[in-house]
C-alpha positions in Angstrom: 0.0 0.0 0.0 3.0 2.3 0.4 4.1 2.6 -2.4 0.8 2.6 -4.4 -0.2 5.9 -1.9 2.6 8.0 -3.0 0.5 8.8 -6.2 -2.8 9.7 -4.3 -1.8 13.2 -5.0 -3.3 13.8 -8.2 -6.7 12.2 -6.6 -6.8 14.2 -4.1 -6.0 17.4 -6.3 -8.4 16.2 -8.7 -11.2 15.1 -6.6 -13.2 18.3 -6.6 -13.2 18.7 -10.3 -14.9 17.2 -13.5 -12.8 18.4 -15.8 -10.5 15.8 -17.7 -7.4 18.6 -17.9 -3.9 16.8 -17.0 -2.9 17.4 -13.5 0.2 19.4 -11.7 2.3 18.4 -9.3 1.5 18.4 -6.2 2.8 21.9 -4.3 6.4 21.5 -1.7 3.9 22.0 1.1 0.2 22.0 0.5 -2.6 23.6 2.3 -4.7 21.7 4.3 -7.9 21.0 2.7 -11.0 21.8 4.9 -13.2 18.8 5.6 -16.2 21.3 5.8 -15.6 23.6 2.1 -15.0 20.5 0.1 -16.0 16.7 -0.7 -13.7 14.0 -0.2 -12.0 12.8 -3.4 -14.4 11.1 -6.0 -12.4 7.8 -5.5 -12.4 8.1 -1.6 -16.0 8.7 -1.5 -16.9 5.3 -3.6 -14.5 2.8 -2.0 -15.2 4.2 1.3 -18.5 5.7 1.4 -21.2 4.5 -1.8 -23.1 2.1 -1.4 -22.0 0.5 -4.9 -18.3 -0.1 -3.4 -20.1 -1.6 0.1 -22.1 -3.9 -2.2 -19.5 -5.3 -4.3 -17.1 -6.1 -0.9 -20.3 -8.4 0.2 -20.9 -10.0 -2.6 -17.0 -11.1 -3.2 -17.3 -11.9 0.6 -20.3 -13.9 0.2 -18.4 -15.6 -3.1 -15.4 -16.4 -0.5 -17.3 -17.9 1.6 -19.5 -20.6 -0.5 -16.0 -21.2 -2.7 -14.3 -22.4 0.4 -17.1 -24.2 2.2 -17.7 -25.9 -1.4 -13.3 -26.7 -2.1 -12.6 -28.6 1.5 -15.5 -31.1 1.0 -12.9 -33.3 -1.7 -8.8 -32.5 -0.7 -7.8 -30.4 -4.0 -4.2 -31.9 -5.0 -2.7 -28.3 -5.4 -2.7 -25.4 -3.9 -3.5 -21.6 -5.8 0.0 -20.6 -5.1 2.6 -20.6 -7.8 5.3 -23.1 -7.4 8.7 -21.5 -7.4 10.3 -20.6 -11.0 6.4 -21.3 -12.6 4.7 -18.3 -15.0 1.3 -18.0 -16.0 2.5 -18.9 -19.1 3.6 -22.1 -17.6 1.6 -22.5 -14.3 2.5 -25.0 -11.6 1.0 -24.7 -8.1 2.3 -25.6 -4.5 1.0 -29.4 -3.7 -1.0 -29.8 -1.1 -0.5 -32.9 0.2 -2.0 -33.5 3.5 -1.3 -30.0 5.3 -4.2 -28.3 6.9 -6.5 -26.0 5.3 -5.8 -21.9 4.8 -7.2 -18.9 3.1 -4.9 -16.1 2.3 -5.5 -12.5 2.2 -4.3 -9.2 2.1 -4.6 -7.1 5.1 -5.4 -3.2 3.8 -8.2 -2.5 0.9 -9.2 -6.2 1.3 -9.8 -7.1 5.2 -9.6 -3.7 6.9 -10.3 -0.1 4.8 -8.2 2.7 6.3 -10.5 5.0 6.9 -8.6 6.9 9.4 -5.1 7.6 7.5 -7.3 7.6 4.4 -9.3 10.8 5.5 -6.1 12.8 7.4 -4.4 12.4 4.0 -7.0 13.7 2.0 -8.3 16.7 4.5 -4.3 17.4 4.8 -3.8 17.5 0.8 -0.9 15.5 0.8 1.0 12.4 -0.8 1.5 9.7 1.4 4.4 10.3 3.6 6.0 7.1 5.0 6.3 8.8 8.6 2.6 9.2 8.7 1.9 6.5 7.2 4.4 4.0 10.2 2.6 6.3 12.5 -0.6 4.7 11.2 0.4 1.3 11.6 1.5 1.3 15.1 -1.4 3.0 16.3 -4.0 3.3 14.2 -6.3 0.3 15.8 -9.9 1.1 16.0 -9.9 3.5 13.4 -9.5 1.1 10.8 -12.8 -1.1 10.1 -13.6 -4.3 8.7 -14.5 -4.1 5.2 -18.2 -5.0 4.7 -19.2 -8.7 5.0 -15.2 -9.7 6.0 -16.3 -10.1 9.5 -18.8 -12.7 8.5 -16.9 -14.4 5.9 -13.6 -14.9 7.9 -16.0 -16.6 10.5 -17.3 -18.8 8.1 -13.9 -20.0 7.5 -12.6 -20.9 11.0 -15.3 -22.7 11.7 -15.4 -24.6 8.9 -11.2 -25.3 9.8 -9.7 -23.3 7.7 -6.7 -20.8 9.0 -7.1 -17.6 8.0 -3.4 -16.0 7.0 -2.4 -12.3 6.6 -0.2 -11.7 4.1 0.2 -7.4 4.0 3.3 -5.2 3.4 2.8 -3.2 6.5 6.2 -3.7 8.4 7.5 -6.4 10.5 9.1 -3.1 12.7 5.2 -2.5 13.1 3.7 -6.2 13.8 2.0 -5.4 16.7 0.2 -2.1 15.7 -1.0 -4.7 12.7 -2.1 -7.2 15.3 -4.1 -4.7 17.6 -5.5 -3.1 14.2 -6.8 -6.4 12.4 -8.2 -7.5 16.1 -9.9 -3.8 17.1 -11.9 -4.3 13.6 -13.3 -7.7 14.8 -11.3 -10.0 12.8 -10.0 -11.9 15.3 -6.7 -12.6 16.2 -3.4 -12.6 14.1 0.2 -13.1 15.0 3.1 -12.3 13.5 5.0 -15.2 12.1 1.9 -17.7 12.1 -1.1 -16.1 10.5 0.7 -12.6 9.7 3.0 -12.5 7.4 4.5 -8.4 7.1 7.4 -6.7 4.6 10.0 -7.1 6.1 10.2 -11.3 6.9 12.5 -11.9 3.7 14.5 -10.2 1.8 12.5 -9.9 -0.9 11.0 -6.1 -0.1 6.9 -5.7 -1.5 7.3 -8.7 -3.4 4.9 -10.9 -1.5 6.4 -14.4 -3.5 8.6 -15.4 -0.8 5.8 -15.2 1.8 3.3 -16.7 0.4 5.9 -19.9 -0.5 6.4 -19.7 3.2 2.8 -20.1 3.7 2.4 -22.5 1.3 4.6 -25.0 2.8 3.2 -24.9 5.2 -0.5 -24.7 4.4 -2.8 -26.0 1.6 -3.7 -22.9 0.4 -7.3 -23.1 -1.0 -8.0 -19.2 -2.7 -5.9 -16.1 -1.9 -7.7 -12.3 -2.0 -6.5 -8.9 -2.3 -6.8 -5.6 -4.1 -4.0 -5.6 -6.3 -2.6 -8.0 -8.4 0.0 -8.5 -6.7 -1.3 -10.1 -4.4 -1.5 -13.2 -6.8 2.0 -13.2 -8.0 4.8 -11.0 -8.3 4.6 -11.4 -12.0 1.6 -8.5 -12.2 3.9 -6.2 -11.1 7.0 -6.3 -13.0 9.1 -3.4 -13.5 8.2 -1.6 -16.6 5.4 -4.3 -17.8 3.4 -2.3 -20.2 0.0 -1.6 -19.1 -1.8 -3.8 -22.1 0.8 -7.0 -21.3 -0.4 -6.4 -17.8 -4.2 -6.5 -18.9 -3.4 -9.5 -21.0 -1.5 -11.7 -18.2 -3.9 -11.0 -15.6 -6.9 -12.4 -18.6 -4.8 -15.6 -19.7 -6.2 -18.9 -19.7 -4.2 -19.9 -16.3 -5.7 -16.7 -14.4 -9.2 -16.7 -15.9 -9.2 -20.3 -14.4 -8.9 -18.7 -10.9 -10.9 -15.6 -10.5 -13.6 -16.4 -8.4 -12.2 -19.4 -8.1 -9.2 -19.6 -5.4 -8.2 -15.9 -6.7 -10.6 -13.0 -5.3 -9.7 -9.2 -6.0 -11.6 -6.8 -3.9 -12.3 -3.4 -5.9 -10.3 -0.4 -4.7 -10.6 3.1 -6.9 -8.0 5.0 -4.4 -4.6 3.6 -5.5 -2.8 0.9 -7.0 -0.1 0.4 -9.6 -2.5 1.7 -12.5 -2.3 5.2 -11.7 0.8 5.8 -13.7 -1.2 4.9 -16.9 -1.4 7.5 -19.9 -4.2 8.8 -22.5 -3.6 6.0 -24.7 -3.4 3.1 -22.2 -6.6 4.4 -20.5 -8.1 5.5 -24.2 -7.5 3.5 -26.4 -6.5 6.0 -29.2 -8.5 4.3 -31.8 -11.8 5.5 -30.1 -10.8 8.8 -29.7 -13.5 10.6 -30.3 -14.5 14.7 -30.2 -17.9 16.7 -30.9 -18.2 18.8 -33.9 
C-alpha cells in the first residue's frame, strides 16, 4: 500500500473537479484541505462511502465464503500458489499434500479499509508520507474497520477449519500495531509469524512471492484475496510491464481459471499500480472521439 499511496496526490487534487485537464504536481507543502468547504476525493467517497463499493465487498465476501465451504469437501491436490520458478504462461501450483487447510488475504483494501489515515491524507492534501503512514500502523487500531461482510466471511472459515493467514506489506518493525488493528476491527486474532506474514520477513522487499511460498509449505492454500494484483504473484507487477501485457497476463487462460475461483480481487478506486497509466493506455487512441 506504500508505495501505491505516494501517487494519491493527483486524486486528491483532482477530486473536486470534473474536468479531464492533465494534473500538476503536487505543491512542496500543500494547504490543508478543509473537511467542511469540500467533498472528499471522488475515489475516496466510492471505496469508502457508496453504497456501490459496500455492495461489491459483500458480494465477493459472500463468493469467498460458499467457494471455500464448497473446495474442502474433496482435498484439491494443489494449492492456488505458484510453485517457485512457474509463470502464467507455464503454471504449476504448491501441492498440497495433507497439510491443513488456509485462506490467504491481504490485510489493507481487502480485510480492513483505512479510513482513518485515508481521510487525514485527503483533509491534509498530501501524498503519502512514510512517517505518517508508520505512524498509522503502530497505532492506528480502532480506526480502521472491517470491510463489509469480512467479519462474517472470515467466521465462516474458522469454523469450517480453515486458517485464515495475513499476508500485508505493513512492516514487521510494526507487527503489533497490525495485530491490535486487524483484532480492534473484529477480525480476530493474528500473529506475527503464524497467520501474519509483514514486509519485512525476507528479503524480498513488496514482493509478497517469498511469503506466500512460506505459507504455502506450510499450508494447503485453498484461494488467496486482495486488491492488487500482486497479491497473486509478483509477475503482475514487473518493472516496466506495459500496461496492455499487464491486462493480457492478468486475462490468460491460467488466471481466468482462478478468479472467483481460489483468486478473489476486492475493488479499490484509491490507488494501486495503475495510476501511472497514460491517455492512450486508459483510451484507447482508436476511439478517440470529439464533438463537432
Amino acid at each position: 500500500m506504500k508505495a501505491q499511496l505516494i501517487s494519491i496526490t493527483a486524486l486528491l487534487l483532482t477530486g473536486c473537479t470534473t474536468t479531464s485537464a492533465p494534473v500538476a504536481s503536487a505543491p512542496t507543502a500543500p494547504a490543508a484541505i478543509s473537511a467542511e468547504a469540500t467533498k472528499p476525493p471522488v475515489a475516496l467517497q466510492y471505496l469508502y462511502g457508496s453504497a456501490e463499493a459496500a455492495m461489491a465487498v459483500r458480494a465477493t465476501n459472500a463468493r469467498i465464503a460458499d467457494y471455500a465451504a464448497a473446495r474442502i469437501k474433496q482435498r484439491p491436490i494443489d494449492s492456488v500458489v505458484l510453485a517457485p520458478g512457474a509463470t502464467m504462461n507455464a503454471p504449476r501450483f504448491v501441492p498440497c499434500g495433507t497439510k491443513p487447510f488456509a485462506a490467504v488475504f491481504d490485510a489493507d483494501e481487502t480485510l480492513v479499509w483505512n479510513v482513518g489515515s485515508m481521510r487525514y491524507f485527503a483533509e491534509q492534501g498530501i501524498a503519502f508520507d512514510p512517517k505518517i503512514w508508520d505512524q498509522w500502523e503502530q497505532t492506528g487500531a480502532g480506526k480502521a474497520v472491517a470491510m463489509p461482510g469480512t467479519v462474517e466471511m472470515l467466521a465462516e472459515l474458522r469454523a469450517a477449519g480453515i486458517t485464515v493467514i495475513a499476508n500485508t506489506n505493513r512492516t514487521a518493525a510494526n507487527a503489533k500495531g497490525s495485530e491490535d488493528t486487524l483484532r480492534a476491527a473484529g477480525l480476530g486474532e493474528f500473529k506475527h509469524g503464524d497467520t501474519l506474514f509483514l514486509m519485512g520477513d525476507d528479503a524480498d522487499g513488496s514482493s509478497k512471492d517469498a511469503r506466500r511460498a512460506t505459507i504455502a509449505s506450510r499450508y494447503c492454500v485453498i484461494l488467496m484475496a486482495g486488491d492488487q494484483l500482486g497479491d497473486f504473484s509478483q509477475q503482475f507487477n514487473v518493472k516496466d510491464l506495459p500496461a496492455a501485457q499487464r491486462t493480457a497476463l492478468a486475462a490468460s487462460p491460467a488466471a481466468t481459471a482462478l478468479w472467483d475461483k481460489g483468486w478473489f480481487l476486492f475493488p479499490n478506486a484509491a490507488y494501486g499500480p495503475w495510476e501511472k497509466l497514460g491517455w492512450d493506455d486508459t483510451f484507447p487512441s482508436d476511439t478517440k472521439w470529439e464533438p463537432k
